[in-house]
C-alpha positions as CSV (number, residue, x, y, z in Angstrom):
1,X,11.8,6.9,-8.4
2,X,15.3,5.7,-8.0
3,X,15.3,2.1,-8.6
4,X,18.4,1.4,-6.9
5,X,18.0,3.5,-3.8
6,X,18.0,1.9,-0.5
7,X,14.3,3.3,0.0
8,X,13.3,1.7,-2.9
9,X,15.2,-1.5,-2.5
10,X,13.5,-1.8,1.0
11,X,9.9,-1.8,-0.7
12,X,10.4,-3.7,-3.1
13,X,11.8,-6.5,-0.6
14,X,8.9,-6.2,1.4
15,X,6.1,-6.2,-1.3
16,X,8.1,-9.4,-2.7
17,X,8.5,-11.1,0.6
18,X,5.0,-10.3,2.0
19,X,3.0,-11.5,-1.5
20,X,5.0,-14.4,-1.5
21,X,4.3,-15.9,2.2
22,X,0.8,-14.0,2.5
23,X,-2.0,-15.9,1.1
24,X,-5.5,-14.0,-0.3
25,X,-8.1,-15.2,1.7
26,X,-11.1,-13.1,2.0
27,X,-12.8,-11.8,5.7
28,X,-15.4,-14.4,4.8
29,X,-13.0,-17.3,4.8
30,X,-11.0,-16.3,7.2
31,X,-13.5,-14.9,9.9
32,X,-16.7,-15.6,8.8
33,X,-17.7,-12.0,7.9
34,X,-17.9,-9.4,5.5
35,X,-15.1,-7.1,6.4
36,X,-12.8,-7.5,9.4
37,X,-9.3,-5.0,9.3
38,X,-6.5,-6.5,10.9
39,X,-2.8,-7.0,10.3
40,X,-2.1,-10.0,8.0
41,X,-0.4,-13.3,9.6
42,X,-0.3,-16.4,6.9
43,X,-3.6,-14.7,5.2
44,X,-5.7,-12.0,4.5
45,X,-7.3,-9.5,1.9
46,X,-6.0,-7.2,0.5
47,X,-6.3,-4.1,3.0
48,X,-4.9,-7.3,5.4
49,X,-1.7,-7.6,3.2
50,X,-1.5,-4.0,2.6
51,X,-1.8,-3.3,6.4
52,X,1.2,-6.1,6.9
53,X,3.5,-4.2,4.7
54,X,2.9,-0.9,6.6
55,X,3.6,-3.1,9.9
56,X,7.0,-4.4,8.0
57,X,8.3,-0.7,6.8
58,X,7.4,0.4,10.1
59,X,9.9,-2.0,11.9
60,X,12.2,-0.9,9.4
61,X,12.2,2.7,10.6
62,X,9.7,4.3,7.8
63,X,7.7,7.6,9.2
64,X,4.2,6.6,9.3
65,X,2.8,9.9,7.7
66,X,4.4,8.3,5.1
67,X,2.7,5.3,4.5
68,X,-1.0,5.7,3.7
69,X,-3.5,2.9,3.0
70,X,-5.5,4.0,0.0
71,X,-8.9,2.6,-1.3
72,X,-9.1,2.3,-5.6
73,X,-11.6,0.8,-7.8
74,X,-10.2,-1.9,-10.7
75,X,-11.3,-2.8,-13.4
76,X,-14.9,-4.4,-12.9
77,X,-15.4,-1.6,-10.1
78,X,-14.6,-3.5,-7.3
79,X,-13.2,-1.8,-4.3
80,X,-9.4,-2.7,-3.4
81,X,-7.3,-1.6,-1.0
82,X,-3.1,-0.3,-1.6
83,X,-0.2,0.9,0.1
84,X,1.2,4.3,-0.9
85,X,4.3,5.5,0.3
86,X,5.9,8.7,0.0
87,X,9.5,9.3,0.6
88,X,11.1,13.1,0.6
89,X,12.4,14.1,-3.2
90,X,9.8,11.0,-5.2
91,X,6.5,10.5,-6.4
92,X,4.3,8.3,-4.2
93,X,4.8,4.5,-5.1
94,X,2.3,1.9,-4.4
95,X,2.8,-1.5,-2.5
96,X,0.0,-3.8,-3.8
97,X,-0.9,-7.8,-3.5
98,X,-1.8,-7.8,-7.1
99,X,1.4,-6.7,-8.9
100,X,5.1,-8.2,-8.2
101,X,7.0,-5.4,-8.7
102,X,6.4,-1.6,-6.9
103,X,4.5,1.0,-9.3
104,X,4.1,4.7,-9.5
105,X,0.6,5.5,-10.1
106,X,1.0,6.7,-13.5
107,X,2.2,2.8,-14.3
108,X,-0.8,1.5,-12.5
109,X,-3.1,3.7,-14.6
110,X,-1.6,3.9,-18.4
111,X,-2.3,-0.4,-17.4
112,X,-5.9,0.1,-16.7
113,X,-5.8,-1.5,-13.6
114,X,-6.9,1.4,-11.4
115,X,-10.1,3.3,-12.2
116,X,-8.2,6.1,-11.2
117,X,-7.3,7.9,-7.8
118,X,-10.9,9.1,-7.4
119,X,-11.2,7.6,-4.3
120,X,-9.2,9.4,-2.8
121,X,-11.3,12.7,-2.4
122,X,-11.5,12.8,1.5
123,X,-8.7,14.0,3.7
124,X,-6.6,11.2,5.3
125,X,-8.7,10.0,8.5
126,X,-6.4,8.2,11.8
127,X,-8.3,5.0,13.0
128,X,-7.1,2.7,15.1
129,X,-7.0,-1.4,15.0
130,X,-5.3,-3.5,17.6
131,X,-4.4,-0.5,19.2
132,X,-2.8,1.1,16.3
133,X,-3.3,3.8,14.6
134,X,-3.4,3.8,10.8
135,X,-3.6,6.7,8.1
136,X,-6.7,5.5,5.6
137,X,-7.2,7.6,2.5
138,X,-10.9,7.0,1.1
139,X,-14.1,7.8,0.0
């Protein structure tokens, strides 16, 4: 990935500016319930946050085919949620509340953080919250 590329500059201002003013709060805290999907405003979770930078590239004229929300297992197993964006010419890139800086998946793996892209066996499926669609890529 080019890391001076005005496609690359634009995520890396966004995953910067949106973990820095989004909050992790989890549905429970927030709603009062185990899972609730919905764009982040001051807080969220992380398919929240991950959902609020696909909102922000969106607004910045990115193709939504492009940007998929993807479901990974860490370290202890627990289910987390990422956004992978694909541009024409690069590897996909991930956009993610737990890491500062935007990582190919080969970086996120050789750190151990991700289990692996495993979950990501089933074709993309189009579902729609607050009357907008989103691309989810999961089990």
């Amino acid at each position: 990935m080019p890391p001076t590329s005005k496609p690359f500059d634009q995520l890396r201002a966004v995953n910067a500016t949106v973990n820095s003013t989004v909050s992790y709060e989890t549905d429970q805290e927030l709603y009062g319930r185990d899972d609730l999907w919905t764009v982040a405003g001051d807080a969220g979770d992380c398919e929240d946050i991950a959902l609020r930078k696909r909102e922000e590239l969106l607004k910045l004229g990115w193709a939504p085919q492009d940007l998929r929300l993807v479901r990974v297992d860490i370290y202890d197993k627990t289910g987390h949620a990422v956004l992978e964006v694909r541009w024409p010419g690069e590897e996909p890139v991930i956009l993610d509340n737990m890491f500062r800086q935007v990582i190919g998946w080969d970086t996120a793996q050789a750190n151990g953080y991700f289990e692996g892209r495993t979950m990501r066996l089933k074709p993309p499926k189009v579902i729609t919250i607050n009357g907008v669609e989103i691309t989810t890529v999961g089990p």
